[in-house]
C-alpha positions as CSV (number, residue, x, y, z in Angstrom):
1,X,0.0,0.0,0.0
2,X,2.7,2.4,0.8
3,X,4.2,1.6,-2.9
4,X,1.0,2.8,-4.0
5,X,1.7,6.3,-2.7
6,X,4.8,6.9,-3.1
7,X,3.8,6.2,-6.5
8,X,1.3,9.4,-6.5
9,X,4.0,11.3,-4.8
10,X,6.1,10.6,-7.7
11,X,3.7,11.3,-10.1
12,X,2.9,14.6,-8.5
13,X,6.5,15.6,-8.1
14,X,6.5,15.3,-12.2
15,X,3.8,18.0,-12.3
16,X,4.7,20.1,-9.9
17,X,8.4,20.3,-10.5
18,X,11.2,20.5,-7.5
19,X,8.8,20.8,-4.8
20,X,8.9,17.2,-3.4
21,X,9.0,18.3,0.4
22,X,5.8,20.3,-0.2
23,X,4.3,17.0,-1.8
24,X,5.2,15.1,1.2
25,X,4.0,17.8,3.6
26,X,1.1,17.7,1.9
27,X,0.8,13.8,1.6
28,X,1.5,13.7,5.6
29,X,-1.3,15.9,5.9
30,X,-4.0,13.9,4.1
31,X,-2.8,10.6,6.1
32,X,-3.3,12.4,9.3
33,X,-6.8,13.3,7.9
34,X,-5.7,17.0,8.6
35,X,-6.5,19.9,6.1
36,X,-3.5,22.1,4.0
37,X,-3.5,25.8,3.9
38,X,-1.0,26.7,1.2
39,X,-0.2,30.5,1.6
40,X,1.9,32.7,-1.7
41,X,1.3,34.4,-4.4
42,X,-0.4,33.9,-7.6
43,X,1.2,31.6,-10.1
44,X,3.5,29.1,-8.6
45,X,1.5,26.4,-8.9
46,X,-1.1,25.9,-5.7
47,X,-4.0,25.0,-7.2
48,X,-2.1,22.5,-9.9
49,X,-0.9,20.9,-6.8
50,X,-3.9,20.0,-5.5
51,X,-5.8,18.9,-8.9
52,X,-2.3,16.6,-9.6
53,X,-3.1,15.3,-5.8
54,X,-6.6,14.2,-6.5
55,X,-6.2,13.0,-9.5
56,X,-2.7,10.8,-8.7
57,X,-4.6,9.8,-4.9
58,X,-8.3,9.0,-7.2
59,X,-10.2,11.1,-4.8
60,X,-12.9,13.2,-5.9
61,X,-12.1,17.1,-6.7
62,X,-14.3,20.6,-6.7
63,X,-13.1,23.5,-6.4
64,X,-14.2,27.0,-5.0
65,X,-13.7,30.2,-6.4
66,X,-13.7,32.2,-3.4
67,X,-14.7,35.9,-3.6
68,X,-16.3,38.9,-1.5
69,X,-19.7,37.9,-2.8
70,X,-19.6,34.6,-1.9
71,X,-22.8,32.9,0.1
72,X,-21.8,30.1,2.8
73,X,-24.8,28.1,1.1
74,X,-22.9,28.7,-1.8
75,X,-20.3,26.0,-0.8
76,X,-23.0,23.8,1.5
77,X,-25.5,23.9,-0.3
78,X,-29.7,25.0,0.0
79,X,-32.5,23.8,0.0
80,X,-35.5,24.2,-2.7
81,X,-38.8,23.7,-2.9
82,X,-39.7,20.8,-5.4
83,X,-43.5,20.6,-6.6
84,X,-43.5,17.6,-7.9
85,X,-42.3,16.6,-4.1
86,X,-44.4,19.4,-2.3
87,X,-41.7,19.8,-0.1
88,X,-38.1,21.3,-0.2
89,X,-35.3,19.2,-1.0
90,X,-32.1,19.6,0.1
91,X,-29.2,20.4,-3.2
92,X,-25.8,19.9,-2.1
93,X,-23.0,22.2,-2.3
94,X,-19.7,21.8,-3.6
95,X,-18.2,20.5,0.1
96,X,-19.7,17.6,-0.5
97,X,-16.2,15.8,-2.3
98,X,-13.3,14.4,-1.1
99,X,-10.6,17.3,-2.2
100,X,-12.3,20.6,-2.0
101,X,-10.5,23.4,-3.3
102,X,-11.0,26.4,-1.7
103,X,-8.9,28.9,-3.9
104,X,-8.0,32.0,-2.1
105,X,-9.9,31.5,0.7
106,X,-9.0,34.3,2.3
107,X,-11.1,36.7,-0.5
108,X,-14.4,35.7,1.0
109,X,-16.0,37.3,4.0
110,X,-15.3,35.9,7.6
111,X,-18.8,34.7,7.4
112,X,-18.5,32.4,4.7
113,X,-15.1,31.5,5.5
114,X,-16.8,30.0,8.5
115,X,-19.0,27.8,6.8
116,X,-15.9,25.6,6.6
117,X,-15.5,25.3,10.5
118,X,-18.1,22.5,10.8
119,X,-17.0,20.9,7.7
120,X,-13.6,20.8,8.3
121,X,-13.9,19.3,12.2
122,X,-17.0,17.5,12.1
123,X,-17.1,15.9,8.9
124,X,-21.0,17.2,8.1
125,X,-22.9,20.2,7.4
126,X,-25.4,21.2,9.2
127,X,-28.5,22.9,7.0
128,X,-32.0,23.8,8.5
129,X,-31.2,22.1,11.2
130,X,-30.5,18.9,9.7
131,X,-26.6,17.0,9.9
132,X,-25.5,15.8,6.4
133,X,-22.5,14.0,6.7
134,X,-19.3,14.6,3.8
135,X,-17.5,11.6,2.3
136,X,-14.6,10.2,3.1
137,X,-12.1,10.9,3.5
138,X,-12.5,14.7,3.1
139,X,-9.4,16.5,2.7
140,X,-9.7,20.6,2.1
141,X,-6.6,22.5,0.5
142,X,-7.1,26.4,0.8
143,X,-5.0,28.9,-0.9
144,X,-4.2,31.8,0.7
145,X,-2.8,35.3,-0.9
146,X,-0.6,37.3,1.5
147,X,-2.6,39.2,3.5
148,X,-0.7,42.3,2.5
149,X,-2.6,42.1,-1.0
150,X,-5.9,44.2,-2.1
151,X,-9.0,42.8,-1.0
152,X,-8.3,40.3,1.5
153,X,-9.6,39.5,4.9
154,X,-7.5,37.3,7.4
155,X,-8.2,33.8,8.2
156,X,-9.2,34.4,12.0
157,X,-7.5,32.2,14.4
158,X,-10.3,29.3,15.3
159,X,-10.3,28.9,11.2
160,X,-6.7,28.7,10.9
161,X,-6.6,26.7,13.7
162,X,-8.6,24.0,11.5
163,X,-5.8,23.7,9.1
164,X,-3.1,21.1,10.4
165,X,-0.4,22.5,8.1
166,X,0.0,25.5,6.5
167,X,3.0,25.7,3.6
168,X,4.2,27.9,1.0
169,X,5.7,26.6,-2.5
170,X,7.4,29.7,-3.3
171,X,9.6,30.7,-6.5
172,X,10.8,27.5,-8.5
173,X,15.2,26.9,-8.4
174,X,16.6,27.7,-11.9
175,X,16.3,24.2,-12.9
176,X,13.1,22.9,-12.1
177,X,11.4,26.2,-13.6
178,X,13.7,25.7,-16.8
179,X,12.3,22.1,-16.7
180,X,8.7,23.9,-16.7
181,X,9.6,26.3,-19.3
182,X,10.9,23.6,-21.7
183,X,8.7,20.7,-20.6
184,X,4.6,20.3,-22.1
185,X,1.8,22.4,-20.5
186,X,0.8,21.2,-17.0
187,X,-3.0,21.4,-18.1
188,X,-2.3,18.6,-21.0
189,X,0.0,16.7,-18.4
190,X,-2.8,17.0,-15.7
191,X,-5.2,15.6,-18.4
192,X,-3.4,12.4,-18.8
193,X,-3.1,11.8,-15.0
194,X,-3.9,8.3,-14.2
195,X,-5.3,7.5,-10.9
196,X,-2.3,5.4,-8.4
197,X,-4.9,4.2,-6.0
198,X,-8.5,4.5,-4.8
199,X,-10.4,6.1,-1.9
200,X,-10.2,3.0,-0.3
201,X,-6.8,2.7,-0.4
202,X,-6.1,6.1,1.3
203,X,-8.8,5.4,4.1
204,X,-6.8,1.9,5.0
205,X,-3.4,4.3,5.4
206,X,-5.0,6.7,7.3
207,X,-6.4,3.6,9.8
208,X,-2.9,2.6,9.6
209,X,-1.4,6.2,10.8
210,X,-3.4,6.2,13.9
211,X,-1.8,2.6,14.9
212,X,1.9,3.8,14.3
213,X,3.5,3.5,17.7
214,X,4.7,6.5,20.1
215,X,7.0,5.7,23.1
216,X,6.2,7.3,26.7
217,X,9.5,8.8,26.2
218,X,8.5,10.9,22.6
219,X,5.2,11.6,24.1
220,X,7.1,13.5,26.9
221,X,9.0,15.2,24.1
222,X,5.9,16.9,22.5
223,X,3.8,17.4,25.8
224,X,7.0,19.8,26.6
225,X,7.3,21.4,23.7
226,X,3.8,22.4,24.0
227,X,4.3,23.5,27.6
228,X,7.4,25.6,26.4
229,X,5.5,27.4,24.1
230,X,2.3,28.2,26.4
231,X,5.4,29.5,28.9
232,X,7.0,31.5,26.7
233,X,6.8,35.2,27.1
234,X,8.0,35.8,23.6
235,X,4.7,33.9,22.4
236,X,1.3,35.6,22.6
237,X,-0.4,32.2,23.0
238,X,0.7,29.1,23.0
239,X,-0.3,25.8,21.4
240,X,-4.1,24.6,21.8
241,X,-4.5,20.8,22.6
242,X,-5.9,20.3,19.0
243,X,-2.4,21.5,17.5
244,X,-0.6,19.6,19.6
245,X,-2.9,16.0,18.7
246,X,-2.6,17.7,15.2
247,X,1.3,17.2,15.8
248,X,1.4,13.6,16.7
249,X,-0.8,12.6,14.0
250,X,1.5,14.7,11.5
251,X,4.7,13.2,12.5
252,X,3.0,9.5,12.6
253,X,2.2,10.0,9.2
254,X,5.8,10.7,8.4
255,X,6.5,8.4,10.2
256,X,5.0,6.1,8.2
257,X,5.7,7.4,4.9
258,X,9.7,6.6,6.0
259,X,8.2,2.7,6.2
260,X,8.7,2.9,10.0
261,X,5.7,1.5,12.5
262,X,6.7,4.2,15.5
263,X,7.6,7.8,15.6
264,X,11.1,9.4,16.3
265,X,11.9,13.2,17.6
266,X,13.3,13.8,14.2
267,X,9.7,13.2,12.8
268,X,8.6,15.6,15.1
269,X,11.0,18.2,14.2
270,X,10.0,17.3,10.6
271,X,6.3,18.6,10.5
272,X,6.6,21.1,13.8
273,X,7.2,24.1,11.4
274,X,3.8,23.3,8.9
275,X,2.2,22.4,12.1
276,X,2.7,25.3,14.4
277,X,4.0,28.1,12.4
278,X,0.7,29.5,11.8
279,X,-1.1,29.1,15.1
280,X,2.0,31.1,16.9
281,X,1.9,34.7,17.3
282,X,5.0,36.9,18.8
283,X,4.0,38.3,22.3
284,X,5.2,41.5,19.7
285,X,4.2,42.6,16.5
286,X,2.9,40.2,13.6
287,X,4.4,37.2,12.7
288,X,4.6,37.7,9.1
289,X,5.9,35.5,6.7
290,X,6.6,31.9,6.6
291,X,10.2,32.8,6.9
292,X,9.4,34.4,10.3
293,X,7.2,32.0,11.3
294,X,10.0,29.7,11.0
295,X,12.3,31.1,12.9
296,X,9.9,31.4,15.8
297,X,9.6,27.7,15.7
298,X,13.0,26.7,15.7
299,X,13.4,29.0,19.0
300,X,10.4,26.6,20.1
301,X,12.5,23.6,19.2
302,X,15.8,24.6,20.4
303,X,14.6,25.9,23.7
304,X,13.4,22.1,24.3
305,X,16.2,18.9,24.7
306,X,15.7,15.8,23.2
307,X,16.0,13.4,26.4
């Protein structure tokens, strides 16, 4: 099964060239059954990403254009009255997938960005009162312009909070982007995509991640490093119990993707930056950029030993 994967990964890494760590971030994500909010400007391939994911993983894909008009019944869904019924029937939105695209998310108002909160925790919708569950799995990959740009409104904290890992792909090196330039156009390659596995593939590897091993001894390891950062005065806040479960079930899965059946600190230190990057703030000023983000988790990291 994990052939099967690194398979897609492989195939993905021939779309999107020279970003293989972002694949796997973003593989590690979906394993953990965690959501990916992938944050840069226009143009260096975030939404390619996530069709040459679904496609390579088999999953169903929508996507969402996301804009200042947008309705949240726009991406649940409404009922309508049906005559030939006499009663109103309930149409189903676009969340109802197993990728959901939500392309520069952070375009729409707060109130329909929020129409992702149940979604993206509970696994449902809730409409007139009634729960109707989402497929599975249901993974959600948001793209996020920097908040810096015209018409944008910031992801508020219990919505980023959602996302287990937030990345960035950035600017291609010289070689891969010379591979792009000379290479055929990713929307033909993305056309001849062949599915690597099925939905029920993925849901056995994510069953799997929750039965990779952690010692008493790692689990002392993160349960400090949240502790640090909640003690920290150069940290606003610290982590929240869901980031730190969010952790653990981040580093299983790369854990697993390595072939191994228990997790190390260096798996750990592997998805802490994805992880936590966005859900810390500097007791001063903004955090910024993924770059400064960074470097406040590597003060996390350092200011905890490995025992």
């Amino acid at each position: 099964m994990l052939e099967k994967i690194q398979e897609a990964a492989a195939q993905v890494g021939r779309i999107v060239v020279g970003k293989q760590p972002q694949i796997r971030l973003a593989l590690a994500c979906l394993l953990a059954r965690g959501h990916l909010l992938i944050e840069d400007l226009p143009g260096v391939g975030k939404t390619t990403l996530a069709h040459a994911l679904s496609i390579s993983l088999g999953l169903q894909f929508k996507r969402v254009q996301f804009t200042n008009d947008l309705l949240p019944s726009d991406i649940t869904g409404t009922t309508v009255f049906d005559r030939e019924r006499a009663g109103f029937v309930f149409h189903p939105g676009p969340v109802f997938t197993q990728v959901l695209l939500a392309d520069e998310i952070n375009r729409a108002s707060p109130k329909t960005q929020s129409a992702l909160l149940e979604a993206m925790e509970e696994r449902q919708v809730s409409v007139e009162g009634k729960a109707q569950p989402l497929s599975e799995p249901f993974f959600v990959i948001a793209t996020q312009n920097p908040v810096d740009q015209i018409g944008t409104f910031a992801l508020p904290e219990s919505q980023l909070d959602r996302f287990l890992m937030c990345i960035e792909l950035g600017y291609p090196d010289p070689k891969a982007e010379r591979a792009l330039l000379e290479g055929t156009d990713r929307r033909d390659m993305l056309a001849a995509l062949k599915p690597c596995m099925t939905p029920d593939d993925m849901l056995a590897l994510q069953r799997q991640v929750r039965e990779i091993r952690c010692s008493p001894a790692l689990l002392d390891y993160v349960q400090t490093l949240l502790t640090f950062s909640r003690r920290s005065p150069a940290l606003a806040e610290g982590l929240s119990p869901r980031a730190g479960l969010g952790l653990m079930q981040a580093a299983r899965a790369w854990a697993m993707l390595d072939g191994r059946n228990h997790v190390l600190p260096d798996d750990v230190q592997a998805v802490i930056t994805p992880v936590a990057g966005h859900r810390l703030r500097p007791a001063k000023g903004a955090a910024g950029s993924h770059r400064a983000r960074a470097e406040i988790v590597s003060g996390l990291v350092k200011g905890v030993s490995v025992s």
